[in-house]
C-alpha positions as CSV (number, residue, x, y, z in Angstrom):
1,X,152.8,144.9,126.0
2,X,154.2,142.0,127.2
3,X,157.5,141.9,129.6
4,X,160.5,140.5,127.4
5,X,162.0,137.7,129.6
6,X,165.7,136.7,129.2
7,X,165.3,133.1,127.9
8,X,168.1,130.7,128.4
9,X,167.8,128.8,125.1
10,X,171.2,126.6,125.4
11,X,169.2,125.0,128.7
12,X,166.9,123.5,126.1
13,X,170.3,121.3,124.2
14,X,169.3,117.7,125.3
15,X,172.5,115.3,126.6
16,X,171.4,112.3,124.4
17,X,174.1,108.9,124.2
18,X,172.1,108.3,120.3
19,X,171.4,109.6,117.1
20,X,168.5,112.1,117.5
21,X,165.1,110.9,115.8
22,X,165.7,113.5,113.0
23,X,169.2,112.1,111.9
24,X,168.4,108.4,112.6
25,X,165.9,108.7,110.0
26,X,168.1,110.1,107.4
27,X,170.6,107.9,108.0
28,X,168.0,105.1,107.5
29,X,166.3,106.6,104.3
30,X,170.1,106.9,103.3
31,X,169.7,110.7,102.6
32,X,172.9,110.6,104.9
33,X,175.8,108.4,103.3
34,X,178.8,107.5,102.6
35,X,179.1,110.4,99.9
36,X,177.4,113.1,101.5
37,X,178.4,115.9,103.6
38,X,176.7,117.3,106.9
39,X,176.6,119.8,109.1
40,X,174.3,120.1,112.0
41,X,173.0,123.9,112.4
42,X,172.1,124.9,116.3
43,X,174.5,121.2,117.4
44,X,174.0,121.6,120.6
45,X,176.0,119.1,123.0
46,X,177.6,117.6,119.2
47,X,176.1,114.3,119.6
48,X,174.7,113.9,116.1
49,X,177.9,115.1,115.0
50,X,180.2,112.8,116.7
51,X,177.9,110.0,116.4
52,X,178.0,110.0,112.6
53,X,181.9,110.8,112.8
54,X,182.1,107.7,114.6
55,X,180.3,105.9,111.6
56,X,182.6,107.0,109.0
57,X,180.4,110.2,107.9
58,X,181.9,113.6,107.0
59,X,180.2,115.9,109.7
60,X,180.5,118.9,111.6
61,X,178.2,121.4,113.5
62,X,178.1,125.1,114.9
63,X,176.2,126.1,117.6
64,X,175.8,129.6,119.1
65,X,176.3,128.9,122.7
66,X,178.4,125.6,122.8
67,X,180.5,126.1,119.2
68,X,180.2,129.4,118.7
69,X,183.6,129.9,116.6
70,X,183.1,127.1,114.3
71,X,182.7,127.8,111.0
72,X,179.5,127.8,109.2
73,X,179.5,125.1,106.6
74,X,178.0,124.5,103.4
75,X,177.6,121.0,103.3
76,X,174.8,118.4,101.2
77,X,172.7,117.8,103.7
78,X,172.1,120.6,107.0
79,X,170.0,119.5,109.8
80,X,168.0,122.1,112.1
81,X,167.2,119.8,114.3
82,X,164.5,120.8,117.4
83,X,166.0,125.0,116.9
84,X,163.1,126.6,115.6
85,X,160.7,125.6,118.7
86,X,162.9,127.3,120.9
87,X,163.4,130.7,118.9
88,X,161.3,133.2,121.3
89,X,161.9,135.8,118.4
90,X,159.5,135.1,115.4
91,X,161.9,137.4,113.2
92,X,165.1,135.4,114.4
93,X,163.3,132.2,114.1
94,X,163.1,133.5,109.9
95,X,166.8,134.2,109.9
96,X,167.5,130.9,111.3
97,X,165.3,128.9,108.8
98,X,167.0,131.0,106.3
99,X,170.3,130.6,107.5
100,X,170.1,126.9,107.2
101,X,168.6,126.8,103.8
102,X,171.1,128.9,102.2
103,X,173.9,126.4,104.0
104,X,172.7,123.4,102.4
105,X,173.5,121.6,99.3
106,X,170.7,119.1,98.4
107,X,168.8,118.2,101.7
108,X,167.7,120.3,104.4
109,X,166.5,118.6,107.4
110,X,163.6,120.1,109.5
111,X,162.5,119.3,113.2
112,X,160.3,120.9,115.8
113,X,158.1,120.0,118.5
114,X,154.6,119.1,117.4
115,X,151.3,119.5,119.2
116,X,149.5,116.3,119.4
117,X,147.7,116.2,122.3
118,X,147.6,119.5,124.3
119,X,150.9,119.6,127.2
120,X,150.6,120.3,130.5
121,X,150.2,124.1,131.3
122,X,152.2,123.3,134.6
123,X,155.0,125.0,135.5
124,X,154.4,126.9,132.1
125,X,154.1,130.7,130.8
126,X,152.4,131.8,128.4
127,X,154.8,133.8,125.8
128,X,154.5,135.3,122.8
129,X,153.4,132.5,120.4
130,X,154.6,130.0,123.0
131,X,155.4,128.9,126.4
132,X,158.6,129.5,128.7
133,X,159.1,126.2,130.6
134,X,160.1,125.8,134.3
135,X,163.8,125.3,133.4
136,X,163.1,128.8,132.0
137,X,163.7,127.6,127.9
138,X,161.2,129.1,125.2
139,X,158.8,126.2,123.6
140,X,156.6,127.0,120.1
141,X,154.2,123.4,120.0
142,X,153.3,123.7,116.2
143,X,150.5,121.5,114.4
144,X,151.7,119.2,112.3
145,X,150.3,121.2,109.1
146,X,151.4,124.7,110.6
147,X,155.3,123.5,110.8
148,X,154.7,122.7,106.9
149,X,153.0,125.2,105.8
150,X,155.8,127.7,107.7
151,X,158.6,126.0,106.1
152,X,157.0,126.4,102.6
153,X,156.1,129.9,103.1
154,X,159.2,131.3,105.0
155,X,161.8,128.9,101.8
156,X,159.3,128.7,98.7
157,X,159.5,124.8,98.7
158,X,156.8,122.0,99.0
159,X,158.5,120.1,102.1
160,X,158.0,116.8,102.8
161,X,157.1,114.6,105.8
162,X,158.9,111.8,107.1
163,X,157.4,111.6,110.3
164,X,155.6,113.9,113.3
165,X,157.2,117.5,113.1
166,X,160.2,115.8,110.8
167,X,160.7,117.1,107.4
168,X,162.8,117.0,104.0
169,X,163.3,119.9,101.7
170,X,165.1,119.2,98.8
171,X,167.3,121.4,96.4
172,X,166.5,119.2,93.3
173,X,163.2,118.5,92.4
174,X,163.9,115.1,90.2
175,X,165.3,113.9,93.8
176,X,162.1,115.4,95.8
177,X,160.2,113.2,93.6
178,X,162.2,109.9,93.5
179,X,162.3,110.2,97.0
180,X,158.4,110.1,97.4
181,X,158.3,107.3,94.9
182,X,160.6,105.4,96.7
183,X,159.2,105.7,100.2
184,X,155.6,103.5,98.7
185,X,158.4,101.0,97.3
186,X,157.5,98.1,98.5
187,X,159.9,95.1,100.3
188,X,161.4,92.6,97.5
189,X,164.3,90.4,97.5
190,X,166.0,89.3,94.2
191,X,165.0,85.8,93.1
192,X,167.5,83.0,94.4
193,X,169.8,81.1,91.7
194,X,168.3,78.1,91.1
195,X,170.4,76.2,88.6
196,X,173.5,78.5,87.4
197,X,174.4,77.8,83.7
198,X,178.1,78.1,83.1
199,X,177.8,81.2,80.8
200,X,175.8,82.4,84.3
201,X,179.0,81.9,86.3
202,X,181.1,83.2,83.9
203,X,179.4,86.4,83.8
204,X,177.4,86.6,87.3
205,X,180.1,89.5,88.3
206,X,179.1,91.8,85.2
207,X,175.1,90.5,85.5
208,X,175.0,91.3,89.1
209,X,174.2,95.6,88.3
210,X,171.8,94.4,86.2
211,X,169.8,92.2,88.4
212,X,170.1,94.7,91.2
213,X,168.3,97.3,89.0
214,X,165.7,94.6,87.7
215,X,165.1,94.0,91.7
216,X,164.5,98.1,92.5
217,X,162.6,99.3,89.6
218,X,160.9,95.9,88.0
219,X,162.2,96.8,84.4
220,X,165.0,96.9,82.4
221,X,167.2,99.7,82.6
222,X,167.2,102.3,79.3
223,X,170.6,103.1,78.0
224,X,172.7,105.7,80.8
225,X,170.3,104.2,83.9
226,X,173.6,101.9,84.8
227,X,176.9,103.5,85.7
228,X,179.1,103.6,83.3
229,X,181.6,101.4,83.6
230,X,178.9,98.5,84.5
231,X,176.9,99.3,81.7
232,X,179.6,99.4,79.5
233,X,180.5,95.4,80.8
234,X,177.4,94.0,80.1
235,X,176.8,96.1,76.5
236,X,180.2,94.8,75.2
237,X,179.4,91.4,76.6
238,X,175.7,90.7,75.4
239,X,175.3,93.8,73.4
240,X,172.1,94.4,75.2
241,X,170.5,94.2,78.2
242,X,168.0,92.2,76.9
243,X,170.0,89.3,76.1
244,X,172.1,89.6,79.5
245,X,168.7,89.4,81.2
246,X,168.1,86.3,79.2
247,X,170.8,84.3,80.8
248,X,169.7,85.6,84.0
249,X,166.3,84.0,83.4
250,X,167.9,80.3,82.8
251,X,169.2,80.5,86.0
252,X,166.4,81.9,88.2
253,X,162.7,81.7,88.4
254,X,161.1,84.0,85.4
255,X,158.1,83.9,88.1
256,X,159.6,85.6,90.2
257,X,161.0,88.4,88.1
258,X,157.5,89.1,86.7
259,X,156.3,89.1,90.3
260,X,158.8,92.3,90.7
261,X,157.7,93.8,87.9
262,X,153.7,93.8,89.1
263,X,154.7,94.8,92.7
264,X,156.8,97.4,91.3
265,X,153.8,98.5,88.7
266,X,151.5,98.8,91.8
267,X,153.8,100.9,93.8
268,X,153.8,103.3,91.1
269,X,150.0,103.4,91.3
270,X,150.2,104.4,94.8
271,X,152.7,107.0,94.4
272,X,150.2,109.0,91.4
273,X,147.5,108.4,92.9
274,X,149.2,110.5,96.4
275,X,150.7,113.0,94.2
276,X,147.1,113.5,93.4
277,X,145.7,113.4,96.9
278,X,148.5,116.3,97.6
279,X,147.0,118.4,94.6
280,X,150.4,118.6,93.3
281,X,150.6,115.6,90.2
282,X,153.3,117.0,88.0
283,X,153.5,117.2,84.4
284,X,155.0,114.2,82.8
285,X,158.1,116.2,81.1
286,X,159.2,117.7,85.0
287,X,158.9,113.8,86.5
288,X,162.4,112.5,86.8
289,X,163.5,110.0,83.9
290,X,163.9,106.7,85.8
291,X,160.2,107.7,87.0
292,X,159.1,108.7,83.4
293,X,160.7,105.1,82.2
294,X,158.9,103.4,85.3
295,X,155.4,104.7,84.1
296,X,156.5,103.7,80.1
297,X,157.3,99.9,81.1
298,X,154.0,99.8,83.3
299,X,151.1,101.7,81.4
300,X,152.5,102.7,78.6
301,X,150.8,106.7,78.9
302,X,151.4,108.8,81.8
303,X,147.4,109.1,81.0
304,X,146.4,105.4,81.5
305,X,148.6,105.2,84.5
306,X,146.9,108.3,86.3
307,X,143.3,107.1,85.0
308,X,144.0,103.9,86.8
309,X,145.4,105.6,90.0
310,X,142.6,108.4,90.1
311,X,139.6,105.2,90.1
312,X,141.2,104.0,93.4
313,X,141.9,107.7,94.8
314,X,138.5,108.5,94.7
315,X,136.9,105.0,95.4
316,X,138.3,105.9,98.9
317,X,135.4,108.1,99.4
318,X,133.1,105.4,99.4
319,X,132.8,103.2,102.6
320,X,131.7,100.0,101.0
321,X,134.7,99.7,98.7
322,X,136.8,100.1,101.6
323,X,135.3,97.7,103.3
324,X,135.2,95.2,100.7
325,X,139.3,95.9,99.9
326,X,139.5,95.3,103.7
327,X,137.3,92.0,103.8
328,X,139.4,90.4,100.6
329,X,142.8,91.4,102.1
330,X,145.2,88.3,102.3
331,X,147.0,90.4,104.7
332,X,146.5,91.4,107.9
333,X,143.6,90.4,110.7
334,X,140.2,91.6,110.1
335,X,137.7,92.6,113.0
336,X,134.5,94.0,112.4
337,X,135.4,97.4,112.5
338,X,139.1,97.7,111.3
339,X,141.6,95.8,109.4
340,X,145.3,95.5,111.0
341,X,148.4,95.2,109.5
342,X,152.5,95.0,110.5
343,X,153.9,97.7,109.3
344,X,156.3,95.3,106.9
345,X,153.7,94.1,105.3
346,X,152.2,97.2,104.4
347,X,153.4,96.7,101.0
348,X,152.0,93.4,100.1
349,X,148.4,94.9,100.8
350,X,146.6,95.9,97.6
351,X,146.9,99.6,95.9
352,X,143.6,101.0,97.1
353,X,144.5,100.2,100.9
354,X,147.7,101.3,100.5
355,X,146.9,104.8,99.0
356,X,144.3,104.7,102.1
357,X,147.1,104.7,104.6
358,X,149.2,106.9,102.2
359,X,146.5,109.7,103.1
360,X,147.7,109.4,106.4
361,X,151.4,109.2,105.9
362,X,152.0,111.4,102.9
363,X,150.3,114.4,105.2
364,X,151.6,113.7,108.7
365,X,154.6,111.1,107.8
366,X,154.8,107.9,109.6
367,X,155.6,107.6,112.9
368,X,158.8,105.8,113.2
369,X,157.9,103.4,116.4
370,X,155.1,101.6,114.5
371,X,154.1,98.2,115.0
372,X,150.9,98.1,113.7
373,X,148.7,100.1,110.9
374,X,144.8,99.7,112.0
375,X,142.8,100.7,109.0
376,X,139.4,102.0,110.0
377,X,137.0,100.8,107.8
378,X,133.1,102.1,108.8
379,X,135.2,105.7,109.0
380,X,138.2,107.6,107.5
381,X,140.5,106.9,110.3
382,X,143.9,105.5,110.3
383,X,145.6,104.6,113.6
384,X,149.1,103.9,114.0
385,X,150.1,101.4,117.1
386,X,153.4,100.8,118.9
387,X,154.1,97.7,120.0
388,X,157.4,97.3,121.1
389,X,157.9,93.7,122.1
390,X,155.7,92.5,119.6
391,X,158.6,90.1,118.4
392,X,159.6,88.6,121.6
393,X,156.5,88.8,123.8
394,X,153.8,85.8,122.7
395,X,151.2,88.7,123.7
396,X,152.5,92.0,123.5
397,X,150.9,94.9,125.0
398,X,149.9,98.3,123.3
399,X,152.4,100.9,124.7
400,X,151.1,104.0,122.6
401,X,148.9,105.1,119.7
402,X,148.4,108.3,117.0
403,X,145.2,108.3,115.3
404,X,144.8,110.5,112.5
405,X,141.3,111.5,111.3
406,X,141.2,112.0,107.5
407,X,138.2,114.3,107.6
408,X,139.4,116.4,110.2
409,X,142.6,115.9,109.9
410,X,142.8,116.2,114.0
411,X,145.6,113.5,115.6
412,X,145.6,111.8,118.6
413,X,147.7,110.4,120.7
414,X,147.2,107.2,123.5
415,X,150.0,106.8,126.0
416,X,149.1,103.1,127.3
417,X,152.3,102.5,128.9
418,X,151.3,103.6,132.6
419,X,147.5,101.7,132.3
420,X,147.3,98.7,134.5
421,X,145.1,96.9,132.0
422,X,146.6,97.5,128.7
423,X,145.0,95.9,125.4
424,X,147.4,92.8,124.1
425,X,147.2,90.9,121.0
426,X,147.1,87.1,120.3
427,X,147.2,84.9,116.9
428,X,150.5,87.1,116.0
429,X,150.6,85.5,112.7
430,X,147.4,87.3,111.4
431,X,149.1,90.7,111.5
432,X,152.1,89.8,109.5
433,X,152.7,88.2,106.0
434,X,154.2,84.5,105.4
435,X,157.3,86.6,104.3
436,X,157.6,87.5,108.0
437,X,160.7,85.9,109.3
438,X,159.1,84.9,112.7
439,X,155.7,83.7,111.0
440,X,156.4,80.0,111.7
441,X,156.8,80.5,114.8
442,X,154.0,82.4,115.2
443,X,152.0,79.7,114.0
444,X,152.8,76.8,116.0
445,X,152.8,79.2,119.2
446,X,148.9,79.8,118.3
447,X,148.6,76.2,117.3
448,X,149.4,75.4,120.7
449,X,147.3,77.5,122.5
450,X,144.2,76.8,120.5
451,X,144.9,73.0,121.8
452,X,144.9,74.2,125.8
453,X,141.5,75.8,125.0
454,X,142.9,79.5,125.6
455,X,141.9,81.1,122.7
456,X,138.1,80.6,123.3
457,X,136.2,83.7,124.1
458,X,138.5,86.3,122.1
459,X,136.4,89.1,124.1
460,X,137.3,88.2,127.9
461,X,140.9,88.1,126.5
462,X,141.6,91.2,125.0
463,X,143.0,92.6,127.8
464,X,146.6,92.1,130.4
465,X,143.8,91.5,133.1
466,X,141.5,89.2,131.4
467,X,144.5,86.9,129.8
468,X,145.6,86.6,133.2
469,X,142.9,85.3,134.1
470,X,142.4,82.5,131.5
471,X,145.8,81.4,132.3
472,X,145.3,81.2,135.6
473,X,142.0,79.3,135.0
474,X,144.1,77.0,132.9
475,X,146.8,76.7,135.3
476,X,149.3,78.2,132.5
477,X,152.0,80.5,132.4
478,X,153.9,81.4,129.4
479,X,157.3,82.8,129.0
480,X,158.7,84.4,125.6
481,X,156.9,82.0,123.3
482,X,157.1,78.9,125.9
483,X,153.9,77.8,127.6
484,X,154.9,75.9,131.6
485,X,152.2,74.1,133.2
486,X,151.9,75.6,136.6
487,X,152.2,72.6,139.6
488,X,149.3,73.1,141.8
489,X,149.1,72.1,145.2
């Protein structure tokens, strides 16, 4: 029998000046708002809490060892943020789960540390299903698919992943699933006014609801989709949306609009055809209404629109399609081997590439510090690449990696940020879309460099060392996006 060891488990609360990863994502996929509630189960230090205090959300926390006699409150969202992983006691760990589940009101937010690549055993003891660290703190690494299927088993729910060892569970299942259909939304704007009629301007107040929705779901709403009081504006007005939209149209682009609607039909595709790849495509009667109305505008049936989704699912299993999706892409920079793509323009690439990644994402999340998507194409392989200075440096360098492996599902991590030699990237404009606010840029930067000769030989350049050379052949140095001729002696 193993000795019991008196772990110090407040020693593993981190002093952090941010939001924690967990909560900064919320916040982002607006799950926290400004009409929510939360409370932070196992707070720690408080930060999360004070931090969102600070940004005008209703918060508070408890914590056994720093805020032990504050009350436990139900509240819409509960985070456990980073708790269970240091829960030595698999029974307690249960309770704890438990306890934070029964706390929370629609959203229950889910953290631990995930195994990617195995730690260091240094300065570490092997104990019970874990490790006790050197600072004497209890550490459970889960896999990525062991932390779900634990939080399934242990709450009967089908959580969902937002990112490495980050999940979701909802209360309601209509918002579980516009959730998931949301996050394969892709980025549009609403179409500029071009020439405002008068009845236009008279009305633009009472027409702006309308165009907002038009812009989010590519359709017209149904009767009870708008709130109330704006529906009730633009009914009494135009006595249907129909007619309101009309005016709309003489003052904008119709192009544009219909360009909405076919990005928002595609995003749709994606989103049954990963329902699918999860095993878990609901019945049409339990999807929620603005979902049900979505599939109505764009296929008519809930049958043609899964037909269509189900022929690119399982195309995926056959290399040459991939590679032929890859090869046409407008989008992104093509290599032999791979096709890469900015992670913002992930959603202009075409459904069958984008349910490719989804494989990836839907089962491990996305990780949150992505630059770049690199879509294998002679395997199943989807890597995931951070480059942080990929906006302000002309040639950023690759700081880290995660590689997931859609046969074996196995991930990988690359920590490039201590090699001397680090892979960089050139012709910047490749990766993103024309939409990309920097793209112009981009492409006079390359412009000039293909004019000094310096993009010849794309293999000797691939790397920190070998670009340093060519610019020191070429007596160049470059700065930001600003290229110096260097004065020789």
């Amino acid at each position: 029998m193993q000795e019991a060891l008196e772990i110090e488990r407040h020693r593993a609360a981190i002093y952090r000046t941010d939001l924690s990863r967990p909560i900064k994502l919320a916040v982002e996929f607006e799950i926290i708002n400004s009409d929510t509630t939360f409370f932070d189960y196992g707070c720690g230090h408080g930060t999360d809490v004070k931090k969102l205090t600070d940004m005008g959300f209703k918060s508070a926390g408890w914590d056994p060892y720093y805020k032990p006699d504050a009350p436990l409150n139900s509240a819409d969202v509960v985070n456990l943020g980073y708790i269970l992983n240091v829960i030595e006691d698999t029974e307690e760990r249960i309770i704890c789960l438990k306890g934070a589940w029964e706390l929370t009101g629609k959203v229950l937010i889910v953290a631990a540390q995930v195994l990617v690549n195995a730690p260091s055993s240094k300065n570490q003891v092997a104990y019970g299903d874990g490790v006790v660290t050197s600072r004497n703190t209890f550490q459970k690494y889960y896999e990525q698919a062991e932390l779900k299927k634990y939080i399934d088993r242990t709450l009967e729910v089908d959580s969902i992943p937002i990112c490495l060892g980050i999940y979701l569970v909802f209360r309601s299942e209509e918002e579980k699933e516009n959730f998931r259909a949301e996050w394969y939304y892709s980025r549009v704007i609403a179409p500029r006014i071009r020439l405002a009629t008068k009845r236009f301007e008279d009305c633009q107040e009472e027409l702006e609801p309308l165009m907002k929705f038009y812009t989010k779901r590519g359709r017209l709403p149904v009767k009870g989709e708008l709130k109330p009081q704006a529906e009730e504006k633009i009914l009494e007005e135009f006595v249907s949306f129909r007619r309101a939209f009309k005016i709309i149209l003489q003052a904008t682009d119709e192009a544009e609009w219909d360009a909405i609607a076919y990005r928002r039909s595609l995003d749709i595709q994606v989103y049954i055809a990963l329902v699918q790849f999860e095993g878990k495509r609901p019945r049409f009667s339990k999807l929620p209404a603005k979902i049900r109305h979505d599939i109505k505008a764009f296929f008519g049936t809930y049958r043609d629109a899964c037909e269509v989704a189900d022929d690119k699912l399982f195309s995926l299993g056959q290399p040459k399609i991939i590679k032929a999706a890859c090869g046409k892409s407008q989008i992104g920079k093509l290599t032999p081997s791979a096709l890469y793509v900015h992670i913002k323009a992930l959603g202009e690439l075409e459904p069958l590439l984008r349910i490719y990644e989804g494989c990836a994402s839907r089962v491990f999340g996305r990780p949150e510090e992505t630059t770049l998507i690199k879509l294998n194409i002679d395997e199943p392989r989807i890597s995931y690449l951070y480059y942080p200075d990929f906006d302000t440096d002309a040639h950023p360098a690759l700081k880290a990696s995660l590689v997931i492996d859609l046969q074996t599902f196995k991930i990988t991590r690359g920590d490039y940020s201590i090699r001397k030699n680090p892979p960089i990237l050139h012709r910047k404009e490749t990766f993103v879309s024309s939409k990309y606010p920097l793209y112009k840029k981009f492409v006079r930067f390359t412009q000039k460099e293909e004019k000094l000769g310096l993009l010849e030989n794309p293999c000797d350049i691939g790397t920190l060392n070998g670009w340093q050379k060519r610019l020191d052949e070429c007596g160049i140095e470059i700065k930001g996006h600003r290229i110096y001729r260097i004065k020789r002696e």
